[in-house]
C-alpha positions in Angstrom: 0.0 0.0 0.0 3.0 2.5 0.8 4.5 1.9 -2.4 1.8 2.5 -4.4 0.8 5.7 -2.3 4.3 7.1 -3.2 4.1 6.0 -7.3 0.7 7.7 -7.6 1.8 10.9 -5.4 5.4 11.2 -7.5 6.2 12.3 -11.2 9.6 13.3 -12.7 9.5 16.3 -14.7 12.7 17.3 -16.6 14.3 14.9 -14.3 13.1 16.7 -11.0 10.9 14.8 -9.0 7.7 16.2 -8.0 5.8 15.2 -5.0 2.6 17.0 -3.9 3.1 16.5 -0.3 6.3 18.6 -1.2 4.6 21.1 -2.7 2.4 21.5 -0.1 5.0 21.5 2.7 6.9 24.1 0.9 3.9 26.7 0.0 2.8 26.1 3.3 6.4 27.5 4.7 6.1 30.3 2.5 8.3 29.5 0.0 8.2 30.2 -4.1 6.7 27.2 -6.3 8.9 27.2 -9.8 6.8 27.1 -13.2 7.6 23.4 -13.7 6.2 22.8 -9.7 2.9 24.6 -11.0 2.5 22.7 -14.4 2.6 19.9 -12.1 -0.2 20.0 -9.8 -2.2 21.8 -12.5 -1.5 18.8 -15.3 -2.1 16.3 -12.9 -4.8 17.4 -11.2 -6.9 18.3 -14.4 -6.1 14.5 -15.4 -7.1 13.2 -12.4 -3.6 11.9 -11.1 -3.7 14.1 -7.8 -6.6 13.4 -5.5 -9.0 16.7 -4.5 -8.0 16.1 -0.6 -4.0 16.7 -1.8 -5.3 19.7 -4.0 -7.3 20.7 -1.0 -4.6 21.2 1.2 -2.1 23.1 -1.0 -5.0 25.8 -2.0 -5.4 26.7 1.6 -1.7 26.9 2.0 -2.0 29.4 -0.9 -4.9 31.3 0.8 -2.6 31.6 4.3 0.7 32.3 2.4 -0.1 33.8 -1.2 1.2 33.7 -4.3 3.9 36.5 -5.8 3.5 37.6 -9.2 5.5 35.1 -10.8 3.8 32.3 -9.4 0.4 33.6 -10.3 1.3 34.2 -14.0 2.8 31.2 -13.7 -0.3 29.8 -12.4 -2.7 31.6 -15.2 -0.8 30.0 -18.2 -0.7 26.5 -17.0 -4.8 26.7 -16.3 -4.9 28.3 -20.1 -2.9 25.7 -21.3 -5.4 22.8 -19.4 -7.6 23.0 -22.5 -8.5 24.5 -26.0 -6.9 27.9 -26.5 -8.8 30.0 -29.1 -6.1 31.0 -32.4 -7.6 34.5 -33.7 -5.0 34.9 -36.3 -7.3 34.5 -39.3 -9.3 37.6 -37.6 -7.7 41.3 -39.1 -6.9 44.2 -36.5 -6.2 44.2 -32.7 -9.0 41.4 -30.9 -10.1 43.8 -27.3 -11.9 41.6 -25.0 -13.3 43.3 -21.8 -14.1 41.3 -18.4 -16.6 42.7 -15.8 -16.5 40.6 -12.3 -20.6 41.1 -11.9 -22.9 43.4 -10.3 -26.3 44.2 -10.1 -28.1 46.3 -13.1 -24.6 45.8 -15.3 -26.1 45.8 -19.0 -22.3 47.0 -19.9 -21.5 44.1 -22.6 -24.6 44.3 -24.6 -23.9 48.3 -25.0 -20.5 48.0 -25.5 -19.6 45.2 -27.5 -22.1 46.3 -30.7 -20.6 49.6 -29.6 -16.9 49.4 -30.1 -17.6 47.1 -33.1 -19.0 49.5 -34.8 -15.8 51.8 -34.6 -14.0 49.1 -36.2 -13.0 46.9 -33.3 -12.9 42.9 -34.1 -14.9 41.8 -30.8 -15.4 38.2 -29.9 -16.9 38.0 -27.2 -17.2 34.6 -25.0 -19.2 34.6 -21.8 -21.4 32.6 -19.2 -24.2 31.6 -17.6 -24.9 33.7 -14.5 -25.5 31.9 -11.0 -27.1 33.9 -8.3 -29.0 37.2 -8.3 -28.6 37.9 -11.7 -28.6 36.3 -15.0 -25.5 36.3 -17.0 -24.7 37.4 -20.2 -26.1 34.3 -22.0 -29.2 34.4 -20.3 -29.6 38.2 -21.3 -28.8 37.3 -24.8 -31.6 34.3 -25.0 -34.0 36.3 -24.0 -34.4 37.7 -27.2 -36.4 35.7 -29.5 -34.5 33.3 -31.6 -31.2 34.1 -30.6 -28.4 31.5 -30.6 -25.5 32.0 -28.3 -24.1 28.8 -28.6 -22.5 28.8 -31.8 -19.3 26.8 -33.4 -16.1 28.4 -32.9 -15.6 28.7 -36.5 -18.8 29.7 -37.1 -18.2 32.6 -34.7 -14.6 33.6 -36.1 -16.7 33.6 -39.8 -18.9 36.3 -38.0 -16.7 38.4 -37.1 -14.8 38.5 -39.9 -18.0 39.7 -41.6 -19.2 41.9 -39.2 -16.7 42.5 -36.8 -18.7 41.1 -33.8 -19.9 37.7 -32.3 -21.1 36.9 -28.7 -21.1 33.5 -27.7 -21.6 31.2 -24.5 -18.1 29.0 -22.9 -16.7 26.5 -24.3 -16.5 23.5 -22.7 -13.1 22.5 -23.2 -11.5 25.7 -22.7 -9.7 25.9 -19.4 -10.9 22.7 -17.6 -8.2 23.4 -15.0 -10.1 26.5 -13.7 -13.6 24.7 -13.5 -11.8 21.7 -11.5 -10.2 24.5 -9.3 -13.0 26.8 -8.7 -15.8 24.1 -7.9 -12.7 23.0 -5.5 -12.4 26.5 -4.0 -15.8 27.1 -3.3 -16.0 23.5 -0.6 -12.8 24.6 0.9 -13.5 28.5 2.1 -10.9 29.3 -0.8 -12.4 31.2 -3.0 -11.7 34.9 -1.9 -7.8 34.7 -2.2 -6.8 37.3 -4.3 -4.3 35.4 -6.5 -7.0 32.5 -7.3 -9.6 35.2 -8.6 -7.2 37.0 -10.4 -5.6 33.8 -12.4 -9.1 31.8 -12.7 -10.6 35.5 -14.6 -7.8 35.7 -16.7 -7.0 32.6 -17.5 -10.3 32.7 -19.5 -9.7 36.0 -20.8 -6.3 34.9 -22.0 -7.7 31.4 -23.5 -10.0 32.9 -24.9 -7.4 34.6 -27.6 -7.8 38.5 -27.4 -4.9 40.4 -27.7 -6.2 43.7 -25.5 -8.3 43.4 -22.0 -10.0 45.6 -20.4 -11.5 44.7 -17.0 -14.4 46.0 -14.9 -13.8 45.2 -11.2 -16.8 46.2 -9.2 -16.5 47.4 -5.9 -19.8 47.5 -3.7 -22.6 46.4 -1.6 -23.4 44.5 -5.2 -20.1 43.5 -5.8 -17.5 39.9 -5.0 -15.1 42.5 -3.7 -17.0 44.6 -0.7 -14.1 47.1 -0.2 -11.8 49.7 -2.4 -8.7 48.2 -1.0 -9.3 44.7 -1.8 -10.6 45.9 -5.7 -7.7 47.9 -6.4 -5.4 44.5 -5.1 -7.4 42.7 -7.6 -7.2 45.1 -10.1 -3.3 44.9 -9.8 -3.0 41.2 -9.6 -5.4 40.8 -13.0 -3.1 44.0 -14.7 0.2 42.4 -14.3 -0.7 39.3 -15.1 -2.1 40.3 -18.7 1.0 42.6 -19.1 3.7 40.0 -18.0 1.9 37.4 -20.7 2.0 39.8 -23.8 -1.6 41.0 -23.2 -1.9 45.2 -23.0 -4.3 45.0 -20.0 -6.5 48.2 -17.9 -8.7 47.8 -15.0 -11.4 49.9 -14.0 -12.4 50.0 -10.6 -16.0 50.5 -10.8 -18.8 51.1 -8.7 -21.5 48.6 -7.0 -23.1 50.3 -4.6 -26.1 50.3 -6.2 -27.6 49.1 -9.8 -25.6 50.1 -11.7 -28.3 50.7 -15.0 -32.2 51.4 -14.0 -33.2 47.6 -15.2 -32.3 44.3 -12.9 -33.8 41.3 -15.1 -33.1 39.8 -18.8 -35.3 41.4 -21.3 -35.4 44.4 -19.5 -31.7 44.9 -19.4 -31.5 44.2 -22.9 -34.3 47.0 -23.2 -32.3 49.3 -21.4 -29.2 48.1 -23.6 -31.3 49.4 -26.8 -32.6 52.3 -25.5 -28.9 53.4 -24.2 -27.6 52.6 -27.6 -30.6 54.8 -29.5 -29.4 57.6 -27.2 -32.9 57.8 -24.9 -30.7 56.9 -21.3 -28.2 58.7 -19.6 -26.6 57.5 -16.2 -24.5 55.6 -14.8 -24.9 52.4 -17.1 -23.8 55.1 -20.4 -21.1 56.9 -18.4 -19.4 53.6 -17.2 -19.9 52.2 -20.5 -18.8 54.8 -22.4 -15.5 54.9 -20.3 -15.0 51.4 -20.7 -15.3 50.8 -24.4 -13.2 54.3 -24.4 -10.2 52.2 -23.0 -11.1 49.3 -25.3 -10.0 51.6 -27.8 -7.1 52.7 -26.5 -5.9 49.3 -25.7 -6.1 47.9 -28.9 -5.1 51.3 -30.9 -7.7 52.6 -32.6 -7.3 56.1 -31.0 -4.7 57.8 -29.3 -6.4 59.1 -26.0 -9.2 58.3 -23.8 -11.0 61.3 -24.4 -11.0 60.4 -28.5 -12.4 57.4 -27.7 -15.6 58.7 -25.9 -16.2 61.1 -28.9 -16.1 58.7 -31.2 -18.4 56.1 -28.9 -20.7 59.3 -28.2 -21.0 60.0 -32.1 -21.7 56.5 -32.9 -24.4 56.7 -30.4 -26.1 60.0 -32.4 -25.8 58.3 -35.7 -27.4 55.2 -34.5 -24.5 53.0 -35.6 -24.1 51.3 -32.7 -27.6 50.5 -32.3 -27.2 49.0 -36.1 -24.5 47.1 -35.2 -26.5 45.3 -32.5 -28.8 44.3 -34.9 -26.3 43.0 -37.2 -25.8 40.6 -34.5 -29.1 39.1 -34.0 -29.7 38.6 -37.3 -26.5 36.9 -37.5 -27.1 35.2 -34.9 -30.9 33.7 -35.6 -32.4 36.1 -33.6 -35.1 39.0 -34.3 -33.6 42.0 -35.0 -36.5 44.1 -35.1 -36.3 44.1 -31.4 -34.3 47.1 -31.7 -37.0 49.2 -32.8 -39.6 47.2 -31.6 -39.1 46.7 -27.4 -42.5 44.8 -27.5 -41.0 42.3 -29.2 -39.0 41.2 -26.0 -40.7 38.3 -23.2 -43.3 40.9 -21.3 -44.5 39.8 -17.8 -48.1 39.3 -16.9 -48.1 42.3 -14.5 -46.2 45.6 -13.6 -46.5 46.0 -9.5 -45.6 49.7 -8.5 -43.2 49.8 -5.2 -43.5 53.1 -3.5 -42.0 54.8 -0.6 -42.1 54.4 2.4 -40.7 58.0 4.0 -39.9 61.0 2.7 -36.5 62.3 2.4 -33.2 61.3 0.2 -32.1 58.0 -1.1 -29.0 57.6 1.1 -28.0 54.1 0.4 -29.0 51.2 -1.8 -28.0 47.6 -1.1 -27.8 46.0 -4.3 -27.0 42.5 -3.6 -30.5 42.5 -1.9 -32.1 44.3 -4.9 -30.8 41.4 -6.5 -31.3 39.3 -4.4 -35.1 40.5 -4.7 -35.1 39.8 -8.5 -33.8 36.6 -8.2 -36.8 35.8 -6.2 -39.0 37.1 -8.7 -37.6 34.2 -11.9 -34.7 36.8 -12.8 -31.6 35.0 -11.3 -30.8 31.1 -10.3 -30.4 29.9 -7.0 -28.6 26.8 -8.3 -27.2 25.8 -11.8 -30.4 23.8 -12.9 -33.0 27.0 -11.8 -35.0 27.9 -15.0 -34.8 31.9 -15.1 -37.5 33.4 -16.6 -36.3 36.3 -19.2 -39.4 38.5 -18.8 -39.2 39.2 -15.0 -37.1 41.3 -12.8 -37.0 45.1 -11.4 -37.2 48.7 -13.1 -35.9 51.4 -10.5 -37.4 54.7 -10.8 -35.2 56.6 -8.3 -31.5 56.1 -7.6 -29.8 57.4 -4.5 -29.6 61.0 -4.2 -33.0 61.4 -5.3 -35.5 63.1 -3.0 -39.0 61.1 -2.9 -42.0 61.2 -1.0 -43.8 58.7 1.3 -45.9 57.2 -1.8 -43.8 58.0 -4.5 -43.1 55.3 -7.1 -39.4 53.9 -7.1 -39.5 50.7 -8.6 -42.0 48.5 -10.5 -41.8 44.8 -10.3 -42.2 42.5 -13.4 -44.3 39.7 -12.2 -45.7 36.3 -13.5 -45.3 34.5 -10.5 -46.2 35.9 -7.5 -45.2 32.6 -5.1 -42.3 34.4 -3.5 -43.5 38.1 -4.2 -44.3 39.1 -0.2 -40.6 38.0 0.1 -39.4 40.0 -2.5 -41.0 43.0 -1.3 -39.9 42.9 2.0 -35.9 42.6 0.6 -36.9 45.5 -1.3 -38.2 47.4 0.7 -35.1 47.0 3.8 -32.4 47.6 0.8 -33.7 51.1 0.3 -32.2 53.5 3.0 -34.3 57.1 3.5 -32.7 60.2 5.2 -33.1 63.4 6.0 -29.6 64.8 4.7 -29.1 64.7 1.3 -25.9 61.9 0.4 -22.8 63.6 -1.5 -22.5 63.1 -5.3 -20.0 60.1 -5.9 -18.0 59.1 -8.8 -18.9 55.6 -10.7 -15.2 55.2 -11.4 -12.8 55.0 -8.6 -9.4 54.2 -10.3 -7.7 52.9 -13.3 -5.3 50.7 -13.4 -2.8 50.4 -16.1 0.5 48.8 -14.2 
């Protein structure tokens, strides 16, 4: 029993042997893990050659000790080289992805993507499922009629070598390592280290073959990361590892303290997406957005200052491009276009239930997870992977903070077809919303930018 305990455990590698009780000993004493150490556990554990209990123990040694920059690039490639890496070679001009790690209200893709496409930018554009309070990207996308997000690869690159724009669900087979990891990290209270996050988002982002990133970190009531510090850490750690592997990568530190866009729910965040892109919505969801896809242009060289960017962003916004461009991709991707001048066209709910206030004064604070939270109740968001979200449901704010209201005033309507877990959602409504006397100071949506 011994020896076979030690022939499963051991592997020579360039004629070093590597043991993962060694690796663990030696992470757990602080010590640097070399590339070829890394590979290792990463290789074998994606195979299925190193147990989940050995695995186990060397992520929380990670989470007490950390992981320096080299070991975290380090870590990023080997999960990118676990599986399929996309080859966008055959695509002309700069490939800009951009990377938002969630929030409430954050229609930002579906602006921006048609967006900077249709100043010339190849985008394509993979993303997921969402789990939680919200749906994700895909789920947002499916909710308008006939559209496919699943697409083949090739299919995808042929799309946007025609258009200049595809949006498409995961892969299955593109960073396996990072799927075995996470689920991992999420049974062993691992999830929240700082070099983990920043390795597991980019290894996608990497895989998934763009040449320029820009990420979104949120910071926020509504956000993973609750405090500025801990975003701007994160920020950093995602930054250097794009830089340090050839990729010209900017993070945003964003904000998350409330919704970010008026809309919490599928079809009505792609409503508000349309109606952003046809010039009718200003706000927070527009400014953030515009600053974003701003930097996406930056990044990959189409203009030569930030500043540029937004005027040419703001111009194709006036001229309606952008909003053509989005169309371009339904139809390309079996879906309605007309949606974009039709709204009625999108899933509708069965009723509209005004939310009014309770007191009068000024919005002073908004907790967004719980606004979410309160959607997801309502069909927007899944509870587990197998919930069925419904597209149609979800929340339209009416006020945002800062706004005076009085006791009665409308602030929100619900989009309702079930009403089984209404009551509930009300009440989480209703204790997320904060009422004052004094009125809260302005605040910025953008808190920093990170660029080293």
């Amino acid at each position: 029993m011994k020896n076979e305990y030690v022939t499963f455990t051991k592997t020579i590698i360039g004629g070093i042997i590597m043991n993962m009780v060694d690796l663990i000993i030696k992470k757990r004493q602080g010590k640097h893990l070399s590339k070829q150490e890394i590979e290792y556990f990463v290789k074998g554990y994606t195979k299925g050659d190193i147990p989940d209990y050995q695995v186990s123990a060397l992520l929380m040694a990670i989470y007490f000790r950390g992981l320096d920059q080299e070991e975290t690039a380090n870590l990023t490639i080997a999960m990118v080289e676990s599986g399929h890496r996309m080859n966008l070679d055959m695509i002309p001009g700069v490939k800009v992805d951009k990377h938002s790690t969630g929030g409430v209200g954050d229609t930002t893709t579906l602006i921006l993507a048609p967006l900077v496409a249709s100043c010339g930018v190849p985008i394509m554009k993979m993303s997921g499922r969402g789990l939680g309070f919200t749906g994700g990207t895909v789920d947002k996308l499916q909710s308008i009629p006939g559209f496919n997000p699943f697409l083949s690869i090739n299919k995808a690159v042929e799309n946007v070598q025609k258009m200049g724009l595809a949006l498409i669900g995961q892969t299955e087979n593109m960073v396996p390592a990072d799927k075995k990891l996470y689920a991992l990290r999420d049974v062993t209270g691992t999830v929240e280290q700082l070099s983990l996050i920043a390795s597991s988002i980019m290894s996608k982002k990497i895989a998934a073959g763009a040449e320029g990133i820009v990420l979104d970190v949120k910071v926020g009531s509504g956000a993973f990361m609750e405090t500025t510090d801990k975003a701007i850490q994160l920020a950093k750690e995602m930054v250097n590892i794009g830089n340090r592997v050839g990729r010209k990568t900017v993070a945003l530190v964003t904000d998350m303290n409330e919704p970010l866009g008026m809309a919490i729910g599928n079809a009505l965040e792609v409503e508000e997406a349309i109606q952003v892109l046809c010039g009718k919505v200003e706000g927070p969801i527009k400014e953030v957005s515009l600053v974003l896809g701003s930097y996406m242009l930056y990044v990959g060289g189409y203009v030569n200052n930030i500043e540029e960017g937004k005027a040419q962003l703001a111009q194709n916004i006036s001229n309606r491009k952008g909003l053509q461009k989005l169309a371009e991709l339904i139809y390309a991707q079996g879906g309605n276009d007309k949606v974009v001048e039709d709204l009625s066209l999108l899933p509708q709910a069965k009723d509209v239930i005004p939310v009014f206030a309770k007191d009068t004064g000024y919005i002073q604070s908004m907790k967004a997870q719980e606004i979410g939270r309160s959607s997801m109740l309502l069909g927007a968001g899944r509870r587990t992977m197998k919930s069925e979200v419904d597209p149609a449901v979800g929340i339209v704010m009416k006020k945002r903070v800062g706004d005076y209201v009085m006791a009665g005033e409308l602030i929100a309507e619900f989009h309702v077809n079930k009403k089984d877990q209404l009551k509930e959602a009300l009440f989480i409504f209703d204790e997320a919303i904060c009422i004052g006397s004094g009125k809260p100071s302005q605040k910025s949506y953008i808190y920093d930018v990170i660029t080293e």
